[in-house]
N, C-alpha and C positions, 0 to 999 in steps of 0.2 A: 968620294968615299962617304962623305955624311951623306948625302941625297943617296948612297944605297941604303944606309938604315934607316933616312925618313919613311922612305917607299916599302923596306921591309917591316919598320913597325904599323905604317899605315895598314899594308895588309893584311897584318895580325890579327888587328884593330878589326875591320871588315869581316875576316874569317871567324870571328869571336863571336862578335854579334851577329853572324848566318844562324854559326852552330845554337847559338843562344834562342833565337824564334824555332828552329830545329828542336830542341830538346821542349821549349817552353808548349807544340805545339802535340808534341809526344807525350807531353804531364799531361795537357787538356783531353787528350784520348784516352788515354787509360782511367782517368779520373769519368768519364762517361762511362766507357763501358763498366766498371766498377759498381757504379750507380745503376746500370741495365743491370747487370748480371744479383744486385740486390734490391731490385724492384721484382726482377722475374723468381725471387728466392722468396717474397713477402706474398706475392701473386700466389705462390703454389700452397701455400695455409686456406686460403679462401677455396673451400669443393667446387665452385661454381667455375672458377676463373681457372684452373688446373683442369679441371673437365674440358675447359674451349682450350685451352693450348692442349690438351694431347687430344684434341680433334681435330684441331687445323693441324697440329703433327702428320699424324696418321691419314687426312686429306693428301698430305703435300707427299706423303709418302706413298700412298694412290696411285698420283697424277705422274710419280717420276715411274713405278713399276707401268704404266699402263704406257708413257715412253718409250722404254727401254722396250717392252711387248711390241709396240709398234716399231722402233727399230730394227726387230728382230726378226718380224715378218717382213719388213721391206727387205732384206739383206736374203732370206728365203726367198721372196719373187724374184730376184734379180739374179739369183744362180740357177732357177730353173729355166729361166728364159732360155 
């Protein structure tokens, strides 16, 4: 009977400190992104630096339409065949 609660509090023990690098590793990510999401908020006062991100925006948005265009003719060749 005691070796079952050694072995059940050790576990605890174990599972505490998982949970613990677990949550400690979920602070350190949101504390980044937090930090991104108010460098990219300081970014958009500067015209220069708001002009390249909704350039490379609207690039990236380019590249997925002209994609999806390509997908969309390859899906046309292949039912005409």
């Amino acid at each position: 009977m005691l070796n079952f609660f050694k072995n059940a509090f050790k576990d605890m023990k174990e599972s505490a400190k998982a949970q613990h690098e677990v949550d400690k590793a979920n602070f350190e990510a949101a504390k980044a992104e937090s930090k991104a999401q108010w460098e990219e908020a300081k970014a958009m006062r500067n015209p220069e630096k708001r002009k390249e991100l909704m350039q490379r925006e609207r690039d990236k948005q380019i590249a997925e339409a002209k994609e999806r265009t390509e997908a969309a003719k390859a899906r046309i060749d292949a039912i005409k065949r």
